[in-house]
C-alpha positions, 0 to 999 in steps of 0.5 A, a space after each residue: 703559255 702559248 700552245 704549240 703553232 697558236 701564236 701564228 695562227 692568222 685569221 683568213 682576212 690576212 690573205 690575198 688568196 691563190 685567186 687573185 694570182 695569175 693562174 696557169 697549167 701546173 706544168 706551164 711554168 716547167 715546160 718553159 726553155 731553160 738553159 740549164 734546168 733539165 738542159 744541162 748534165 754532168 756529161 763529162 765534155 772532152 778537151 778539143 770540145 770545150 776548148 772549141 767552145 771557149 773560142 766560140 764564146 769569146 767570139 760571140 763576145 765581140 758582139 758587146 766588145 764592138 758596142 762599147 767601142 770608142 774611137 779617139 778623135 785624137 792620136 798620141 803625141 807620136 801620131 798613133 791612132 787609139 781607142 778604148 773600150 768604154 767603160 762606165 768610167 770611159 776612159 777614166 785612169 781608174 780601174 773601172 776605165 782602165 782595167 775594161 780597156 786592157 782586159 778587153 784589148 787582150 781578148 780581142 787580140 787573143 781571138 785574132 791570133 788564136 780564133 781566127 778560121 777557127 770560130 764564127 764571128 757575130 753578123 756584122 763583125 769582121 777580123 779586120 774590125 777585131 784586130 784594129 780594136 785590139 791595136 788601138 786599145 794597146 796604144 791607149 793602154 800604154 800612151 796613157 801610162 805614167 811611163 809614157 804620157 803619150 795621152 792624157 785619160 778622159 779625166 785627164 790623167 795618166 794611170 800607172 805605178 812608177 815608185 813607191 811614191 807615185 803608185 796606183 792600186 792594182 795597177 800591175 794587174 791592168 798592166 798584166 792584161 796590157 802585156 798578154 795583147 803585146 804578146 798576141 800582137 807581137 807581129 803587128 806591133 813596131 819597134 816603137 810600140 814595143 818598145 813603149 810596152 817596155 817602158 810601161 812593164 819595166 815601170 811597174 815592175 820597178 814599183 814592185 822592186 821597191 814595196 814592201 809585201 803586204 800580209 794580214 787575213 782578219 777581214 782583208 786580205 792582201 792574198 789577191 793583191 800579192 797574186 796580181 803583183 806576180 803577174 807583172 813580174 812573170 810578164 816581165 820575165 817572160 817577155 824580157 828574159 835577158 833584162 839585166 834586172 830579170 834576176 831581181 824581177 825573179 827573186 821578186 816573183 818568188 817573194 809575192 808567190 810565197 806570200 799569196 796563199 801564205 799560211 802560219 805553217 810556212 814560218 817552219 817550212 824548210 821545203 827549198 822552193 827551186 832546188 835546180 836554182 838554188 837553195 831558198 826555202 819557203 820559210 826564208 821568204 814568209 813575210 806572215 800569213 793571209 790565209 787564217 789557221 784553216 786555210 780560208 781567207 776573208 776579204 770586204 771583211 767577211 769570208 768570200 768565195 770569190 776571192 778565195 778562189 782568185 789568188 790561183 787564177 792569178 797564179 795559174 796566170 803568171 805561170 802561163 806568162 813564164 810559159 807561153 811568153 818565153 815560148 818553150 826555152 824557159 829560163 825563169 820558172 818557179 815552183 813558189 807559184 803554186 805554193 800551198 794551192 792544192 791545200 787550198 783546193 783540198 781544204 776549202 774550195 773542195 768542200 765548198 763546190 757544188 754540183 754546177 761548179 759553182 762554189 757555195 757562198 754561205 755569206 752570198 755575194 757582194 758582185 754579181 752571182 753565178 758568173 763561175 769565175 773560179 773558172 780559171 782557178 779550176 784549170 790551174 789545178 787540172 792542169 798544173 796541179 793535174 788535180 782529177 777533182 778541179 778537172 771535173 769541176 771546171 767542166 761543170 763551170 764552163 757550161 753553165 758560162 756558155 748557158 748564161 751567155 745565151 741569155 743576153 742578145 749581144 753576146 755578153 757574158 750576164 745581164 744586168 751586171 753589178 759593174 757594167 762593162 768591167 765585169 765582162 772584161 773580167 770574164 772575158 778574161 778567166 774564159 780566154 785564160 782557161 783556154 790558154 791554160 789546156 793549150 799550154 798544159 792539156 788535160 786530154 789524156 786525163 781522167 776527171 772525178 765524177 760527181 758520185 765520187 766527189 761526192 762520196 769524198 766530200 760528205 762528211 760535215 766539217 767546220 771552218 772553225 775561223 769562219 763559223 761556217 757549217 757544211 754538209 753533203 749528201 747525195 740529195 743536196 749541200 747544206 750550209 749555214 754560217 754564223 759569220 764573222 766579219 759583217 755579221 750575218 746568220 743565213 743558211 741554205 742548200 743546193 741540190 746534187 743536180 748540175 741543173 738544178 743547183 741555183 733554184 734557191 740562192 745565196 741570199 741574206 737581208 737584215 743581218 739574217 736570211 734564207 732559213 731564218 727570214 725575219 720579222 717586222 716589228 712596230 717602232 722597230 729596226 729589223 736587225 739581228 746579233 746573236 746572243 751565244 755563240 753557235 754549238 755544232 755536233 757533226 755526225 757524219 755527213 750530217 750535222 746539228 747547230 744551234 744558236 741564239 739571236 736578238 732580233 728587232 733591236 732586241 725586241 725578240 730572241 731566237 732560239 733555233 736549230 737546224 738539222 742537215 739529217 744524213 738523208 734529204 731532209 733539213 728540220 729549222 726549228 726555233 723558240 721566239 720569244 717577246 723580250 718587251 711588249 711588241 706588235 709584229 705586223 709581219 712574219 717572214 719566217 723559214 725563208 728561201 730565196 727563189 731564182 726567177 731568172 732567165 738563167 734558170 727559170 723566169 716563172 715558178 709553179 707553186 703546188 700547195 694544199 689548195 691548188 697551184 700558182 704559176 707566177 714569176 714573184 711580181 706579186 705577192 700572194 698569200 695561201 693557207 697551208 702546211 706544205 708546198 712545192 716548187 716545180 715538183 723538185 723542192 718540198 718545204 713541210 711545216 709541222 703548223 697545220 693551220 700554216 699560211 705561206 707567201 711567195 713573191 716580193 721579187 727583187 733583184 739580189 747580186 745580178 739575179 732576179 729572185 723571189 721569197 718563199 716564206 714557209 711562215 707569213 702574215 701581214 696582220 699585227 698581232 700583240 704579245 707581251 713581254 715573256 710571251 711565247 711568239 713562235 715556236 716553228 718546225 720548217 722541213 726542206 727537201 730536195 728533188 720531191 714531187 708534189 705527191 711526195 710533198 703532201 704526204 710527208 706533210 701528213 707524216 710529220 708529229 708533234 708531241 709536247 710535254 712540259 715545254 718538250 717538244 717531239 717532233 717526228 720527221 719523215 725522210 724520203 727514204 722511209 726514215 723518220 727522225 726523232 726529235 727532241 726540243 727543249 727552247 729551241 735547241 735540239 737535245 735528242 735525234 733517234 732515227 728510225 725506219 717505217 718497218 721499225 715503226 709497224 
């Protein structure tokens, strides 16, 4: 057998060395501006103040709405001048084209109606320009509607849902946008206009009459579908209280709302829904379950944070159309419209929030990252559900909106979106809305959870046992790690308890593996992952231990690892890879992190490791012999291997942010090993919120033991605890703990 870290041992040609890389003071790359790193705090900010903030937002937004304005050559058939914000489908009868329109026409109504003498508008933008904006993509919206066929689309077409015969896919939810700019716009609008918005709201909501409601939750559910189909409906009511159909559009409200974040207990759930109404109980409307046993929900077939969390905003949306449109003489209102979401907040997002507000994504993102657009979904529970947690983490949320916004010149909401000019309409959309939200249902005299406290609640480790997803917190960092269902992957990774220093590692996998576990590339061979056994987890507090097995390279290799969120700061991944065939590796990316080197936190890194530093932003690879380094005297990574070499760079840009690799285990020179033949048997140790110093000397602290294929390892911790470790194949047998007074 190989001895212990032999099999990774690469000779000194393997490297380009640290003096090939640009070279810089080791504080250059901290000292640069940050809008969030060592910028943004956990200061609590007041109501008026970030309602303040909000509008100025959205303000500084019209920036970017005025650049992708189009003004038709063409009226409507009933001579109404009209425009559309272009989308990369301008125009289009598709989401793309249509949704950027209406979500777009909304806002700049919303800032005309509620922002105007309140904000300051960007150089060259005047109210006039705003309003017109606003009108004119209103009479697009509603000309080009099947209702009304006023005016073909730029594909032309019309877009819109009239029967169960003739339907669109979310067109309700444009529908929605269309609607809230006719409220704003109520002064403005003629009899006509309105009269055309009539048509199109009673059209789709004839739809809705008609459909039946979708259920399902293994791997795509119809929760966010069934959210949008209520906003219509309350639209309708609110805008139309006295139709001679607002009866059914209500009864129809209901059924969707149930039906949202509808779990398997509401079949026996005999709570009547709207007493003062009548006597409906929640089981007489549960058409079957989207959300599994443990409240969670899968959507593009794995589970997605983002879509967790948006069937609330979409409640809270149809909640404040009831609200607002009826103008405080509400003759429609319902409590099914927060059906099950404080367990919801309780059982999934709460467990999953970090300390920037940002909601963990154990499976990373398949749209662009840390846009906070939980936002909204935060607000409903602050201020419908007058939930203390939800109001301290919306805070969080916000500021990291209004600290991205100012990374782009134009005012728009992210650079390099995954879907152009759709996704700031989208974001646009959730800021407004939760301005909207604390101006109809205030949280002022509210007081929010603090950090420590959400904290200290939340530690304990837990499992989404219908996911396979792990989590832990302590007040050093959060620690995930799933063993996804659905698109299979296996990727962990951890955030610090820092509100600005959250996002310095990203969610990030590749090659159905990821951060921690990295991958290897193997000659002739695929770099892919399946698992072997199913993942085993032992919780202790707010620690935890999981262990699992997987094939990689086309079955090439096994692993065998497991990882240790301790109850400190420190993170052990430990593995015992093994040659299932005769196999040259040419490449070892092993223990991997993605890094953000993005102007939303830092564009550039410091590197300090046993031979130096490295400032560098990832655009080159560079390689370096050692058993430990640091990241900008805030994140330490320790290898037990004292003849270690890293890597950091292959930067790339991964769900809208720029990211590099940092492999705590890397080579690029092949190697051979035959079947049976041990390839790797690696202790990686993560820490948070560590200097340098720090760094170095909890590298000099690690120890390893081995006998008779049992490996001990003794790991330090920041508080002086060291933690034994018992290994056998790579899976963890034994943890004992103890202190450095203990070990004198």
């Amino acid at each position: 057998m190989i001895g212990l870290f032999a099999a990774n041992n690469v000779a000194a040609k393997d490297a380009t060395t640290a003096q090939t890389t640009i070279m810089a003071s080791p504080t250059e790359g901290i000292t640069m501006a940050s809008p969030t790193e060592g910028t943004i705090t956990a200061h609590f900010v007041k109501e008026k103040a970030m309602k303040r903030d909000l509008l100025q937002m959205l303000a500084n937004n019209m920036q970017y709405a005025k650049s992708i304005w189009y003004d038709c050559v063409e009226p409507n058939s009933a001579g109404e001048q009209c425009g559309f914000f272009k989308a990369r489908s301008a125009g289009h009868s598709n989401e793309d084209g249509v949704r950027t329109n209406a979500d777009f026409s909304m806002i700049c109504a919303f800032l005309y109606r509620y922002g105007k003498g309140k904000v300051r508008l960007p150089e060259g933008i005047t109210w006039d320009e705003i309003i017109l904006m606003a009108e004119k993509s209103l009479v697009f919206g509603y000309s080009t509607h099947k209702a009304n066929k006023l005016k073909v689309t730029a594909n032309k077409a019309y877009w819109g849902s009239t029967c169960v015969k003739d339907h669109v896919w979310e067109s309700s939810l444009w529908t929605m946008s269309l609607a809230y700019s006719t409220f704003f716009l109520d002064n403005i609008l003629n009899d006509k206009q309105k009269e055309y918005v009539y048509r199109m709201i009673k059209a789709e909501c004839d739809y809705e009459l008609e459909r039946t409601i979708p259920t399902g939750y293994n791997g795509d559910t119809k929760a966010e579908e069934n959210g949008w189909e209520t906003n219509v409906l309350a639209c309708a009511l609110g805008l139309y209280p006295d139709d001679e159909l607002a009866p059914k559009w209500f009864e129809r409200l209901r059924d969707f709302a149930i039906n949202c974040y509808s779990h398997k207990d509401d079949a026996n759930n005999n709570t009547i829904i709207d007493p003062e109404y009548d006597s409906t109980r929640v089981k007489d409307l549960y058409k079957g379950n989207n959300l599994y046993d443990d409240f969670t929900l899968q959507n593009h077939n794995y589970f997605h944070t983002s879509y967790q969390n948006v069937v609330m905003q979409e409640l809270g949306e149809s909640w404040l159309a009831l609200k607002l449109f009826q103008k405080g003489k509400e003759k429609w209102k319902t409590n099914a419209l927060m059906h099950n979401n404080q367990k919801v907040m309780d059982e999934v997002l709460c467990r999953l929030a970090l300390a920037d507000g940002e909601l963990a994504m154990p499976n990373g993102n398949d749209w662009s990252m840390f846009l906070y657009d939980q936002i909204t979904s935060y607000a409903t529970a602050a201020c419908l559900l007058r939930d203390p947690n939800a109001l301290m983490l919306e805070n969080l949320a916000y500021k990291h909106i209004k600290a991205r916004q100012t990374t782009t010149n134009d005012g728009s909401w992210l650079l390099n979106s995954d879907i152009g000019p759709r996704r700031m309409g989208v974001e646009g959309h959730r800021v407004m809305m939760t301005y909207l939200l604390h101006d109809m249902a205030s949280t002022a005299k509210m007081k929010p959870t603090t950090w420590k406290q959400f904290c200290q609640q939340h530690q304990k480790a837990y499992v989404f046992e219908c996911q396979d997803i792990v989590r832990s917190m302590t007040p050093h960092r959060f620690s995930v790690f799933s063993w996804s269902k659905g698109l299979k992957s296996y990727t962990g990774y951890f955030a610090p308890c820092s509100p600005d220093m959250t996002n310095i590692m990203v969610p990030y996998k590749c090659h159905n593996t990821g951060n921690m576990l990295g991958w290897y590339n193997i000659e002739g061979k695929k770099t892919n992952a399946k698992p072997t056994k199913e993942a085993k987890y032992t919780l202790e507090g707010n620690s935890y231990r999981m262990h699992g097995s997987i094939d990689t390279n086309d079955g090439a290799l096994s692993n065998s690892f497991s990882i240790y969120a301790t109850p400190g700061n420190a993170i052990v991944y430990v593995d015992d890879v093994v040659a299932n065939e005769d196999v040259t590796i040419n490449g070892r990316r092993g223990g991997l992190m993605a890094i953000s080197v993005d102007p939303f936190t830092r564009i550039s890194r410091t590197l300090y490791h046993q031979n130096g530093c490295n400032f560098t932003d990832g655009k080159k690879t560079i390689e370096f012999s050692s058993q430990w380094v640091n990241i900008d005297n805030y994140l330490g990574v320790v290898t037990a291997d004292k003849n270690n070499r890293m890597a950091f760079g292959d930067r790339e840009q991964s769900s809208s942010i720029d990211i590099a690799k940092l492999y705590a285990n890397y080579s690029s020179t092949p190697q051979h090993y035959k079947k049976g033949q041990t390839v790797d048997r690696r202790c990686i140790v993560y820490y948070c919120n560590v200097d340098s110093a720090t760094t170095a000397m909890l590298a000099e602290g690690i120890k390893t033991e081995t006998d008779d294929n049992i490996l001990t390892v003794h790991v330090p911790d920041t508080d002086g605890t060291v933690y034994v470790i018992t290994i056998a194949s790579g899976h963890i047998e034994k943890v004992c703990t103890c202190t450095k007074e203990k070990r004198k």
